[in-house]
N, CA and C atoms as a LAMMPS dump frame, in Angstrom:
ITEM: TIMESTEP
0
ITEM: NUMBER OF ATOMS
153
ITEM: BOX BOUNDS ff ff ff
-5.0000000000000000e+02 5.0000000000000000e+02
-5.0000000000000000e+02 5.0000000000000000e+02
-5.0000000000000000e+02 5.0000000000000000e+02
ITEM: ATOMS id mol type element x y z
1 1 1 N 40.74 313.909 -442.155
2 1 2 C 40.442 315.219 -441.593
3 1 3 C 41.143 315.318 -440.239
4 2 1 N 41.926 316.496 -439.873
5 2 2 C 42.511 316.827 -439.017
6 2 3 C 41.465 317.092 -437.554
7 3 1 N 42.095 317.48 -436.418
8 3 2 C 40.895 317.584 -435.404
9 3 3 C 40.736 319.23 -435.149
10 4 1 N 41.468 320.135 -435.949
11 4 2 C 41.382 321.384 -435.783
12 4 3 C 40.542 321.632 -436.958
13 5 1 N 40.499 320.966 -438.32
14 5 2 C 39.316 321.085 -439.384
15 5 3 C 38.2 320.926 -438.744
16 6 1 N 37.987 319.712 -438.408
17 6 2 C 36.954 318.644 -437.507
18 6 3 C 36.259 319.713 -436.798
19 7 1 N 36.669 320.654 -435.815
20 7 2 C 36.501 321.601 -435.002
21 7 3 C 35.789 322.659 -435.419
22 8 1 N 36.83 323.188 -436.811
23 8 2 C 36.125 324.692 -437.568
24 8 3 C 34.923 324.402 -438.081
25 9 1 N 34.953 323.147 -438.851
26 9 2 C 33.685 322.623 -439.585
27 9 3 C 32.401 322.327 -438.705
28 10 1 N 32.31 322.219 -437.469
29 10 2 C 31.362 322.008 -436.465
30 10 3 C 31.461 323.079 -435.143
31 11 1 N 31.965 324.294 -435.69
32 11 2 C 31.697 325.182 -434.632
33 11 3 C 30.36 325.653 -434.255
34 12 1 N 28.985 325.483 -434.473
35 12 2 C 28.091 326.13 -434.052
36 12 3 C 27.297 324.607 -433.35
37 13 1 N 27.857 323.388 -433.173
38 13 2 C 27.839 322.59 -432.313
39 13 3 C 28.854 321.821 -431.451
40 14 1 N 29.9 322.717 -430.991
41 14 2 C 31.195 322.595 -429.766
42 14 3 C 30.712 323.752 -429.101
43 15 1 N 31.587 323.028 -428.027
44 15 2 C 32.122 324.164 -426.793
45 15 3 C 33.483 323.679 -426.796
46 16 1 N 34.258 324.716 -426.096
47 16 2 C 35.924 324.777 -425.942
48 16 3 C 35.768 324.82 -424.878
49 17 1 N 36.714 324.213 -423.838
50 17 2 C 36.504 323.893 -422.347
51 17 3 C 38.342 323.827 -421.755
52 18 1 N 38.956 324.628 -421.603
53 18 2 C 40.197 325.099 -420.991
54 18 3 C 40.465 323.678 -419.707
55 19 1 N 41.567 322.915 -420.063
56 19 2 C 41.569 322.013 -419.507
57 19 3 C 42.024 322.679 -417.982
58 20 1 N 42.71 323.68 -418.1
59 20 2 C 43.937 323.387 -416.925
60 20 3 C 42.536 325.012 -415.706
61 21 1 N 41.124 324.607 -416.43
62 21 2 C 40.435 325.876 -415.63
63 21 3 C 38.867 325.345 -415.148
64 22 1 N 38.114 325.783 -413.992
65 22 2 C 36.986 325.08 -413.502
66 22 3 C 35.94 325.995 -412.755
67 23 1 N 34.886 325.436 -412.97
68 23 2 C 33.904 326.838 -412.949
69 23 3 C 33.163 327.438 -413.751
70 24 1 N 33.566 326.881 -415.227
71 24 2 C 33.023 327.306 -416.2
72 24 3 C 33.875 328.751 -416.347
73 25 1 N 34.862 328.94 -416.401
74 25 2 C 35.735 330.011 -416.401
75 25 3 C 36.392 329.542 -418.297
76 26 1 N 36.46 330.707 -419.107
77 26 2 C 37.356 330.18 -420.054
78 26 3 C 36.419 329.599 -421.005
79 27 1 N 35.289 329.107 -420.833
80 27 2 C 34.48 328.019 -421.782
81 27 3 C 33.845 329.272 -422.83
82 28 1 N 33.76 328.74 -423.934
83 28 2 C 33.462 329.322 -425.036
84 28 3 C 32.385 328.361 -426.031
85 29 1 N 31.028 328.829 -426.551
86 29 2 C 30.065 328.015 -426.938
87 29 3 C 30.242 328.169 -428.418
88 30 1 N 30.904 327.604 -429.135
89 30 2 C 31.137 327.867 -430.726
90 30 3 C 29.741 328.639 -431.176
91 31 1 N 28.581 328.543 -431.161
92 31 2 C 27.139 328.905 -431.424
93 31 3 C 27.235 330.495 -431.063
94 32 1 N 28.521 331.231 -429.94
95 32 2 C 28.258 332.591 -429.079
96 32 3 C 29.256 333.26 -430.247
97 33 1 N 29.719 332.487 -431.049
98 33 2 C 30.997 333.453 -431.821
99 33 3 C 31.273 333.447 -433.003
100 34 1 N 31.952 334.063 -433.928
101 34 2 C 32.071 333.689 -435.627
102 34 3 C 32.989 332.855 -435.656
103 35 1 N 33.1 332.657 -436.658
104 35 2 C 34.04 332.153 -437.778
105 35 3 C 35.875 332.633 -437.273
106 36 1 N 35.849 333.754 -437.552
107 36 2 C 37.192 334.108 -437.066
108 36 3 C 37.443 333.802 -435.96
109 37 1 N 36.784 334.434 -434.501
110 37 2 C 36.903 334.31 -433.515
111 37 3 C 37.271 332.693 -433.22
112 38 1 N 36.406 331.673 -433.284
113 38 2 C 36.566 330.321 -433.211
114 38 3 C 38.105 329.784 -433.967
115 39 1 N 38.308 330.296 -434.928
116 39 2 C 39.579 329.729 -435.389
117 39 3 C 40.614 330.081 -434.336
118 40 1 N 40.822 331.727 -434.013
119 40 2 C 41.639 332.126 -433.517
120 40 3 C 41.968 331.4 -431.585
121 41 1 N 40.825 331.104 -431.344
122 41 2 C 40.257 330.009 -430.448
123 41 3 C 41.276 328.83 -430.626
124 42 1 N 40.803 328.32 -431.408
125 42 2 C 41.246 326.881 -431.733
126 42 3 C 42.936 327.095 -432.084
127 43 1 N 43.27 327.451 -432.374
128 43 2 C 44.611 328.107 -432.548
129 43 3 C 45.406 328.211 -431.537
130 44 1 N 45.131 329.103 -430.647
131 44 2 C 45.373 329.523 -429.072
132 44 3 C 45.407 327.554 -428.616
133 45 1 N 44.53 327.223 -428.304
134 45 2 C 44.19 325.706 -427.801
135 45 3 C 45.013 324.718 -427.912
136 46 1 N 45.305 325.012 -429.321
137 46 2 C 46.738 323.95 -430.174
138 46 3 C 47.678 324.001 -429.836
139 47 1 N 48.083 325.495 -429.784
140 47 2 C 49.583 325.773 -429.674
141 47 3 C 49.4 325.854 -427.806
142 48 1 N 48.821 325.732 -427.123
143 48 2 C 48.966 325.782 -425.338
144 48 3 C 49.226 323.845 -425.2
145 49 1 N 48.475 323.374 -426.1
146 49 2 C 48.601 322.086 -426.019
147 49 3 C 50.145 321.406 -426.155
148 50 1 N 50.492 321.721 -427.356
149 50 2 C 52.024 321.635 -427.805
150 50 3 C 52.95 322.08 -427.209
151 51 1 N 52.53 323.324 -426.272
152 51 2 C 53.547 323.819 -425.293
153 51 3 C 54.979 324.16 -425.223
């Protein structure tokens, strides 16, 4: 299992936490959002990572 499956499959127990941000600015509680939203999330995350 990949870590972006890993992720979708346990979204209503993650948070997403914006490395390069502090303050709690950016943080997103998988539990506050759907299905789509969270992918499109995780998506965004990947590809900022890969850069």
């Amino acid at each position: 299992m990949d870590l972006l499956e890993y992720c979708r499959d346990r979204r209503e127990q993650l948070i997403l936490k914006p490395q390069n941000e502090f303050g709690g600015i950016g943080v997103v509680a998988g539990w506050e959002c759907d299905d789509r939203r969270w992918a499109e999330l995780l998506v965004a995350c990947h590809a900022a990572l890969a850069g």
